[in-house]
C-alpha positions in Angstrom: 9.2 -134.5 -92.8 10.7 -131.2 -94.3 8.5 -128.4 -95.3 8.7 -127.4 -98.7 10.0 -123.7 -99.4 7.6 -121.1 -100.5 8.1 -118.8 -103.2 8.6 -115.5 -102.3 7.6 -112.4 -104.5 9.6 -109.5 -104.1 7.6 -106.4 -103.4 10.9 -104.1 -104.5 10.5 -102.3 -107.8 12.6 -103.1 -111.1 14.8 -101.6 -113.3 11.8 -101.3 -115.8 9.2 -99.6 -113.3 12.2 -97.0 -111.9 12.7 -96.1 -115.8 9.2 -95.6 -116.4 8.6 -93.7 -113.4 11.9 -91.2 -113.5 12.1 -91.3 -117.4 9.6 -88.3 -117.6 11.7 -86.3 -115.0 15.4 -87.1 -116.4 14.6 -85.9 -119.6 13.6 -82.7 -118.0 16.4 -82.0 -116.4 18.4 -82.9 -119.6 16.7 -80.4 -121.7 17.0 -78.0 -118.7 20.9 -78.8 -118.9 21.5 -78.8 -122.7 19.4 -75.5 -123.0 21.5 -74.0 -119.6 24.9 -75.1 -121.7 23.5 -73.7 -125.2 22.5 -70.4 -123.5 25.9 -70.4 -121.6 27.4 -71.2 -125.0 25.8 -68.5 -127.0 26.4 -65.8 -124.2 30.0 -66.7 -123.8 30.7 -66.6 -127.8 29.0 -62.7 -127.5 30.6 -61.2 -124.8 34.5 -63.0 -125.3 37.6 -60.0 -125.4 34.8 -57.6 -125.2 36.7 -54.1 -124.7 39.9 -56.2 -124.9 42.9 -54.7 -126.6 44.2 -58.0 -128.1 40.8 -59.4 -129.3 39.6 -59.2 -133.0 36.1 -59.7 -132.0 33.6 -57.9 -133.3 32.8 -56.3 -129.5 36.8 -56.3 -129.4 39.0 -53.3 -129.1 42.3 -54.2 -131.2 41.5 -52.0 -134.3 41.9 -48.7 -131.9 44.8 -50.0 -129.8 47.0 -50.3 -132.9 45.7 -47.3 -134.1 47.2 -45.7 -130.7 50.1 -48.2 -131.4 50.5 -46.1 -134.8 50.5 -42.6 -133.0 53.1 -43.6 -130.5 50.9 -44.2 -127.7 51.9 -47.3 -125.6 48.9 -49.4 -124.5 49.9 -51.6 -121.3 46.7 -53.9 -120.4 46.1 -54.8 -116.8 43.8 -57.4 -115.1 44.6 -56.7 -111.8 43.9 -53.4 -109.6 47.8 -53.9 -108.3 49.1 -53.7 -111.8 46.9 -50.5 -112.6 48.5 -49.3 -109.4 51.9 -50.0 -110.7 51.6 -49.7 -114.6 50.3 -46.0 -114.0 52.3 -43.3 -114.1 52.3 -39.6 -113.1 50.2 -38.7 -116.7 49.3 -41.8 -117.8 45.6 -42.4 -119.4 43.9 -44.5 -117.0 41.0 -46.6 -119.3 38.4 -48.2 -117.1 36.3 -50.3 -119.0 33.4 -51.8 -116.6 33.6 -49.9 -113.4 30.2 -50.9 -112.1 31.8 -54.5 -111.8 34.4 -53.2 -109.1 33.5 -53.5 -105.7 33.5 -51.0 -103.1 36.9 -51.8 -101.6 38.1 -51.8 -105.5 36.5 -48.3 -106.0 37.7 -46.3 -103.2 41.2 -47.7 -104.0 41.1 -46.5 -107.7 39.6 -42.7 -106.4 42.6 -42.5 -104.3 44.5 -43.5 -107.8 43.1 -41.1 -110.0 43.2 -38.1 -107.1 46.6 -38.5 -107.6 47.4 -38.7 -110.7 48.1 -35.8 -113.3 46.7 -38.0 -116.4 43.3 -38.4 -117.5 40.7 -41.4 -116.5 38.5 -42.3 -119.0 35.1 -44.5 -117.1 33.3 -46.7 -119.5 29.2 -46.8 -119.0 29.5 -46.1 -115.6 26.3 -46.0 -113.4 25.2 -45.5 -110.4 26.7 -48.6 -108.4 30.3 -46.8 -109.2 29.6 -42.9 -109.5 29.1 -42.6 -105.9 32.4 -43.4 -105.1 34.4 -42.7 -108.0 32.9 -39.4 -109.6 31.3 -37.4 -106.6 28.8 -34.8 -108.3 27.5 -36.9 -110.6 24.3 -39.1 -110.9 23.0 -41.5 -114.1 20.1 -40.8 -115.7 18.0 -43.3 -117.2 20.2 -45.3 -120.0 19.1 -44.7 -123.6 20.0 -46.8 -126.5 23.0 -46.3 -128.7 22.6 -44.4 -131.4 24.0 -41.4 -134.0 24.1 -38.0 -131.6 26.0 -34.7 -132.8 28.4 -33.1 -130.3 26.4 -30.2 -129.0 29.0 -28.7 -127.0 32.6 -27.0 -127.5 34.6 -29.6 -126.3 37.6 -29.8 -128.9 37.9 -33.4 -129.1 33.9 -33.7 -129.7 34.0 -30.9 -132.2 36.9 -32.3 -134.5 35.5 -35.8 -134.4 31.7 -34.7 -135.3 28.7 -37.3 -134.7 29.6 -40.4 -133.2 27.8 -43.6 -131.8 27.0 -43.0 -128.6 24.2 -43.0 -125.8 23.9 -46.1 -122.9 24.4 -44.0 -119.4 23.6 -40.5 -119.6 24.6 -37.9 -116.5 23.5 -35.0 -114.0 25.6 -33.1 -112.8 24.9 -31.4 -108.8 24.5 -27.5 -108.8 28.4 -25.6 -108.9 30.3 -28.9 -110.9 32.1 -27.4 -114.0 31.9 -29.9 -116.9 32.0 -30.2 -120.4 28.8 -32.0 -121.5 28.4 -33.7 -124.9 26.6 -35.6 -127.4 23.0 -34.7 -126.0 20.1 -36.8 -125.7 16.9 -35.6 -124.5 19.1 -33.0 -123.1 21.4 -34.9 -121.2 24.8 -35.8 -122.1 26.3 -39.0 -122.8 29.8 -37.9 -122.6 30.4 -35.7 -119.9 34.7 -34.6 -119.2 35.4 -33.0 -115.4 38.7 -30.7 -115.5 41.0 -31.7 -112.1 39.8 -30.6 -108.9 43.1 -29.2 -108.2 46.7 -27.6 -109.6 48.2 -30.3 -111.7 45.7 -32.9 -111.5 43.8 -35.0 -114.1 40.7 -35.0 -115.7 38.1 -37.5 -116.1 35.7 -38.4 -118.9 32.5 -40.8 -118.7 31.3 -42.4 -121.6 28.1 -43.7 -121.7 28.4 -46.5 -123.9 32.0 -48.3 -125.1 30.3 -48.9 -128.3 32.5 -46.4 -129.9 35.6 -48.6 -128.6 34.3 -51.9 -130.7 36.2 -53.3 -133.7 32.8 -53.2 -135.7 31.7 -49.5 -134.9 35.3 -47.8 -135.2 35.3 -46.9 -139.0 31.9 -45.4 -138.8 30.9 -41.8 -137.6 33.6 -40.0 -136.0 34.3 -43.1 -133.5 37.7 -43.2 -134.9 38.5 -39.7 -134.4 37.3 -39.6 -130.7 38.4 -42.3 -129.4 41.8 -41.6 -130.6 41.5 -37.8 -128.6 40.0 -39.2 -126.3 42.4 -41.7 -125.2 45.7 -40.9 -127.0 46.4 -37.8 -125.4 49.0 -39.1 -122.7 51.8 -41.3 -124.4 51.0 -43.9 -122.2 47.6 -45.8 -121.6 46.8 -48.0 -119.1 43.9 -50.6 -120.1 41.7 -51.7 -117.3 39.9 -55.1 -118.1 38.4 -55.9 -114.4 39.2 -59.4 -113.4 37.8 -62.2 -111.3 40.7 -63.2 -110.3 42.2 -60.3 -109.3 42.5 -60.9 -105.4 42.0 -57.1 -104.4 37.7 -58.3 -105.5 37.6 -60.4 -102.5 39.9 -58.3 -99.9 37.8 -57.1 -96.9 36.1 -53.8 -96.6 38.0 -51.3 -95.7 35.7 -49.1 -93.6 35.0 -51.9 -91.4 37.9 -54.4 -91.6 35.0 -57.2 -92.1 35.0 -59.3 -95.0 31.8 -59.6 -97.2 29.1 -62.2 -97.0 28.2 -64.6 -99.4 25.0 -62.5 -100.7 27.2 -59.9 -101.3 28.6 -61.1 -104.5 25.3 -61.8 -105.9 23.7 -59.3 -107.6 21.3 -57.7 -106.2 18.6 -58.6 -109.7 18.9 -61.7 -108.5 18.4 -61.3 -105.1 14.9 -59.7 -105.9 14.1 -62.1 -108.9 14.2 -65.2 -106.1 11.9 -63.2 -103.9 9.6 -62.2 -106.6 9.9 -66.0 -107.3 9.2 -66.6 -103.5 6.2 -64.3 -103.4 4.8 -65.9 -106.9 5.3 -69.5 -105.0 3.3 -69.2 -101.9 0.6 -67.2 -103.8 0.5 -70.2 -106.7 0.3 -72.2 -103.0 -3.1 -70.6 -101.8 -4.6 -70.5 -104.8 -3.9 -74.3 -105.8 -4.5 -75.2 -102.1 -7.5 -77.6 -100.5 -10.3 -75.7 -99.2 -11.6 -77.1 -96.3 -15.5 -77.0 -96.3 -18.6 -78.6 -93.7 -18.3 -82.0 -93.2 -20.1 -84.2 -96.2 -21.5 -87.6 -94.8 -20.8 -90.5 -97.2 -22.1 -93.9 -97.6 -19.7 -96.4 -96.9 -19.4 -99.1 -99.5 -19.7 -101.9 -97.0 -21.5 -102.5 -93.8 -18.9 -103.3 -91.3 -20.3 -105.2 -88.4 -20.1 -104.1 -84.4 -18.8 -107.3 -83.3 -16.1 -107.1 -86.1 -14.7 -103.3 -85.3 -14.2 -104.2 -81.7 -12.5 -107.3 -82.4 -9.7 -105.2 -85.3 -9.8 -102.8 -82.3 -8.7 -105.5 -79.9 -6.3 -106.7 -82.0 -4.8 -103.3 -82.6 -4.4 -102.4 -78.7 -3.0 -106.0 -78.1 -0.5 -105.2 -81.2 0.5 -101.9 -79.7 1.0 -104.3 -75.8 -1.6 -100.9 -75.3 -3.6 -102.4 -71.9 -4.0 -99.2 -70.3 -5.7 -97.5 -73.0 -7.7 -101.0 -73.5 -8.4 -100.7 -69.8 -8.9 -96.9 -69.9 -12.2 -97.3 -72.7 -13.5 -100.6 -70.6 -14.3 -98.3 -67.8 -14.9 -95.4 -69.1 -17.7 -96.9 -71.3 -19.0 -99.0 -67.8 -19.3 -95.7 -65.9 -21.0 -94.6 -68.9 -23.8 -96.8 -69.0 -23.9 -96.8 -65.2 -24.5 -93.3 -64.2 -28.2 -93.1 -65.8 -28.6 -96.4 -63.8 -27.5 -95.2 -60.3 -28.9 -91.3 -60.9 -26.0 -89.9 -61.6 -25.8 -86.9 -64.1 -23.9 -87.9 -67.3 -21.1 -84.8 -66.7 -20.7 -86.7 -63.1 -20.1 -90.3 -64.3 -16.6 -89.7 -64.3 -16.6 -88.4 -60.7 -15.4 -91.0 -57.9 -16.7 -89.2 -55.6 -20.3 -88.8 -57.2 -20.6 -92.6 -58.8 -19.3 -94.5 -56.1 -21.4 -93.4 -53.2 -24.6 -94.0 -55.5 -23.0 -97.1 -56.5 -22.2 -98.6 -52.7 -25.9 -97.5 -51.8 -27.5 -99.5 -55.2 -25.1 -102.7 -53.7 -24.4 -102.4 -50.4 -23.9 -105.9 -50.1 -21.5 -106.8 -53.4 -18.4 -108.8 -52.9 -16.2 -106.3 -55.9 -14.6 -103.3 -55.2 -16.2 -101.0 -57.0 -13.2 -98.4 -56.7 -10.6 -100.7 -58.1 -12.8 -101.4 -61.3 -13.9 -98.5 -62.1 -10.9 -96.6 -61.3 -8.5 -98.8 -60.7 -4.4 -99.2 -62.1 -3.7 -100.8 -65.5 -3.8 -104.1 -65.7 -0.2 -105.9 -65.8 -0.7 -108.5 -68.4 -3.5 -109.8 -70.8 -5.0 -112.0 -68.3 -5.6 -109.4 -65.8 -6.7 -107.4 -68.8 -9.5 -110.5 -69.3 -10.4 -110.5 -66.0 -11.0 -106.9 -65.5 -13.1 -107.0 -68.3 -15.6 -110.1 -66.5 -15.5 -108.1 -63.7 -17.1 -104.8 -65.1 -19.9 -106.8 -67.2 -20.3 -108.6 -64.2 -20.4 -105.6 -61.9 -22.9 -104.1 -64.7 -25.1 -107.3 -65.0 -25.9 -107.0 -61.0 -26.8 -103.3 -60.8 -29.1 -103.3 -63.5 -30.6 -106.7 -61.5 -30.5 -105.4 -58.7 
């Protein structure tokens, strides 16, 4: 006779019940994604040819170079810190346009560069992460925005070209460096030109902001005008469009010969954003976190039954193959309820040598040994398990007889 098959249900979960559960999370992360690739979008479409000499974007700069194109001045644009090395001559204009992008390797190689050159170098917006090494003497000032400033000073390309958009860094100078400081605000200047340090050499100009640069600010103010002094007075002009490709970025430091970690190249906003972020996580932590209070006694919703706990306690020691611990609670609840029998203080009913004296004097004449029950091995199967158990109600049974 065959036994028929039973149906089986599976307990797995289906397609439908995995959709409804992760339907509420997916479309999070998609909106998370779309909104990451919008913004990336939208960014991308401001910033592209920024400052770059072919671009006819409006943040481009192809309006002034082919108005230095008109006056004879040759514009050669370079990605690459070897090509400014090699496309610069003797008194070449040397046009940095981000310098707080290079790294420190990058910077102390262009300051050897521009020491040696007899041209001019012209530093876009450059703050403190590049001034340190590439314009000793000089410290930024809190940034301002750009806006219409006169030329307050008597430098002759700032005097011909008049008011112009400018502002972004502004500059100190340290006590006993001669500069010519321009376009003023809240007395400090926004374009600031240091003569050569020595016989023959070049001098350098920071500007503030590039704005003056862009294809949609060059026809207003004087823009035009100083831009054109300022970076068509060598008949050559190198323009320097920092790369991240360029393999000099990842070259190892020279001061130490070690290359740079990983948390180098990150910046270091975001370095403290994630531990602000950190901080804000562990303190959202303690304040969403369970409290733990005194102990509340609650009424259980049924009455569970002696007989039926020790028997699903059985079951789980003979589950677990657990016969010393089964063993273990047998005797230790018989020498228990036999020290208050024999006279022995409960803090001593654990004691072989306080119980089992009192016990042999209660039965002197018992046929058990008292020392192998009560504190005996574990058992090596269930039916020793059985028996030990007999034993210990019987050993109980006879000294509260006797």
């Amino acid at each position: 006779m065959t036994r028929p098959a039973t149906a089986t249900t599976s307990t797995a979960p289906s397609a439908r019940r995995v959709w409804t559960r992760m339907r509420g999370t997916l479309l999070v992360l998609a909106l998370v994604l779309v909104g990451g690739l919008a913004l990336a979008t939208m960014r991308s479409g401001d910033t592209h040819g920024a400052l770059d000499p072919d671009s006819a974007d409006p943040t481009g700069s192809r309006a002034v170079a082919r108005l230095l194109a008109a006056h004879g001045v040759t514009v050669t644009r370079a990605t690459t810190l070897d090509e400014v090395r090699s496309r610069t001559d003797a008194g070449a204009t040397l046009l940095v346009t981000t310098p707080d992008l290079l790294t420190e390797s990058q910077q102390t190689a262009l300051r050897t560069t521009m020491t040696g050159a007899t041209g001019r170098t012209v530093l876009l917006g450059a703050g403190t992460a590049s001034l340190d090494i590439l314009v000793p003497g000089v410290t930024a000032a809190p940034s301002v925005p750009v806006g219409n400033l006169a030329p307050s000073c008597a430098l002759p390309a700032a005097t011909r070209a008049g008011s112009a958009d400018l502002g972004g860094e502004r500059y100190l100078t340290d006590p006993g460096v001669t500069a010519d400081a321009c376009y003023l605000s809240d007395g400090l200047p926004t374009l600031l030109r240091l003569p050569g340090t020595g016989t023959g050499t070049g001098d350098t100009v920071l500007l503030g902001s590039p704005d003056i640069l862009h294809n949609k600010r060059l026809d207003q103010q004087g823009n035009a005008s100083l831009a054109l002094q300022l970076l068509g007075s060598r008949p050559h002009l190198v323009w320097y469009l920092p790369s991240l490709t360029d393999p000099s970025a990842t070259a190892d430091d020279p001061a130490d010969g070690t290359p740079g970690s990983f948390l180098s190249l990150i910046p270091s906003g975001w370095l403290w954003g994630t531990l602000q972020l950190a901080v804000a996580a562990v303190l959202a932590a303690l304040w969403r976190a369970r409290r733990l209070g005194p102990l509340v006694t609650e009424r259980l919703p049924v009455a569970v039954r002696a007989s039926e706990a020790t028997e699903g306690r059985a079951r789980l020691y003979r589950k677990a193959d657990a016969r010393d611990r089964a063993a273990s609670v047998l005797r230790t609840a018989t020498r228990t309820r036999l020290a208050p029998l024999l006279g022995v203080a409960r803090q001593d009913a654990h004691s072989p040598e306080r119980l089992l004296p009192a016990l042999s004097a209660r039965l002197p004449e018992t046929t058990a040994d008292p020392g192998t029950l009560l504190f005996g091995t574990a058992p090596a199967d269930d039916a020793a398990l059985i028996r030990l158990a007999d034993q210990l109600d019987a050993l109980e049974r006879e000294v509260r007889t006797s």
